[in-house]
C-alpha positions as CSV (number, residue, x, y, z in Angstrom):
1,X,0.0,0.0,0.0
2,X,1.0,3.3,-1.2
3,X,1.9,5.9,1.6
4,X,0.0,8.8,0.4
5,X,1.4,10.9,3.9
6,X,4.4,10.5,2.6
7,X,4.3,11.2,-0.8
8,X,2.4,14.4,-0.4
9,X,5.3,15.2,2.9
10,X,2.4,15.5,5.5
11,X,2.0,14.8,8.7
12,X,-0.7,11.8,9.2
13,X,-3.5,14.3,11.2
14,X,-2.8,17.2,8.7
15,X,-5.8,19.4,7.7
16,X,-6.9,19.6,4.3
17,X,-5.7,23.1,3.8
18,X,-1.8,21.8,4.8
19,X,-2.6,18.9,2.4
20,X,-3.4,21.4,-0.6
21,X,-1.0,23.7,0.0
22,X,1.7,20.6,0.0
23,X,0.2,19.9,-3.3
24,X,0.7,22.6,-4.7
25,X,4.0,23.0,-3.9
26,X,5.0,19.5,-5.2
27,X,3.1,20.1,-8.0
28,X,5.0,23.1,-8.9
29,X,8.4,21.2,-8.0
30,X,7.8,18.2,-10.2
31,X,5.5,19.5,-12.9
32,X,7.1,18.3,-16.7
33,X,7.0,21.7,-18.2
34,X,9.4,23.2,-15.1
35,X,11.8,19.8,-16.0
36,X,11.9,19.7,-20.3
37,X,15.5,20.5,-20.0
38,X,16.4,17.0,-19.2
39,X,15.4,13.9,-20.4
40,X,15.7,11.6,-17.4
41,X,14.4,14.5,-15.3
42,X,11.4,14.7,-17.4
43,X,10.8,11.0,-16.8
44,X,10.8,11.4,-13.7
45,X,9.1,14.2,-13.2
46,X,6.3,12.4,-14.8
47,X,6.5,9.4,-12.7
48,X,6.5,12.1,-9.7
49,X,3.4,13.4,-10.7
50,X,1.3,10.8,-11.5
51,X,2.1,9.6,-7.8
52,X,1.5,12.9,-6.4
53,X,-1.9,13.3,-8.5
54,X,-2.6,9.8,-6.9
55,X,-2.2,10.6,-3.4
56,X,-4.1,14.2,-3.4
57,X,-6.8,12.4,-5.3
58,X,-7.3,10.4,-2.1
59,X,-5.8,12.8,0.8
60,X,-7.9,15.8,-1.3
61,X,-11.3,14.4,-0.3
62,X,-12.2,14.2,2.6
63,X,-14.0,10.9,2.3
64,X,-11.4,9.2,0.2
65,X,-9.2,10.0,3.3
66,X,-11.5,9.0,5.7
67,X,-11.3,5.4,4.1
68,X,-7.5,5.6,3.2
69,X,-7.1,6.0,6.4
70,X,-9.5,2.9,8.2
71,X,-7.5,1.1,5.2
72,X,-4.1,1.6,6.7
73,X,-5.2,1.2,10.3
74,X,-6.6,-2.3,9.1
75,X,-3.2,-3.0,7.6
76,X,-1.4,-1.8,10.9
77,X,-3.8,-3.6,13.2
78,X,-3.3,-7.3,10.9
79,X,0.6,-6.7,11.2
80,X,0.5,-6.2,14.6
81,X,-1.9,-9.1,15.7
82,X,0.3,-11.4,13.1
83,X,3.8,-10.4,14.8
84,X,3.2,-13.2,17.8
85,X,4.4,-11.2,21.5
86,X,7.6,-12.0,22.8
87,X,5.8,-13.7,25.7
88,X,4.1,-15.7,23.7
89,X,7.0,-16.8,21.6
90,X,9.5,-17.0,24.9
91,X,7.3,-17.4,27.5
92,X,7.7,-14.7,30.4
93,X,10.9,-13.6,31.6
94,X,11.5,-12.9,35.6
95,X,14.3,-11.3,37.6
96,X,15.2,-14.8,39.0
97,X,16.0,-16.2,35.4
98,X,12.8,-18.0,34.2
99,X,13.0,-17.5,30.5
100,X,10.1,-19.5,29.0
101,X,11.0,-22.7,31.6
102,X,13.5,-24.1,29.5
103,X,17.5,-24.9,31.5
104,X,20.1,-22.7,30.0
105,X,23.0,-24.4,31.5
């Protein structure tokens, strides 16, 4: 999953009117008519843009956010309840040297 935060360079809880303004600047920056001069850079200028288009198309509205957003919490949420605890894994450790009930010498 794309990270639309950072492609735009905004903060996660950022307004819409710090999301637009971001926009625009990175719109300005990475246009292809400001980077004809060089081949490569108008490639990837391009490339730039068409991610940048991507992400305000989502950030931009309000409700596309609002779902981007449950989206990526969803996706945070499965990782972390995949990732199995270190206490689960080790079993618990103590300050007399329990570690998971298994003899370390």
């Amino acid at each position: 999953m794309k990270d639309y935060y950072i492609i735009l360079e905004v903060p996660v809880n950022a307004d819409q009117e710090t999301i637009k303004e971001s926009y625009r600047k990175l719109a300005r920056k990475w246009h292809p008519d400001m980077n004809m001069g060089n081949p490569l850079g108008l490639q990837i200028a391009e490339g730039n843009m068409k991610f940048i288009n991507e992400a305000y198309d989502v950030l931009g509205n309000p409700e596309k956010k609002r779902k981007y957003d449950l989206e990526r919490m969803g996706i945070a949420q499965l990782a972390w309840r995949i990732v199995p605890s270190w206490s689960a894994t080790w079993g618990t450790s103590t300050a007399t040297g329990n570690y998971g009930g298994g003899d370390l010498a």
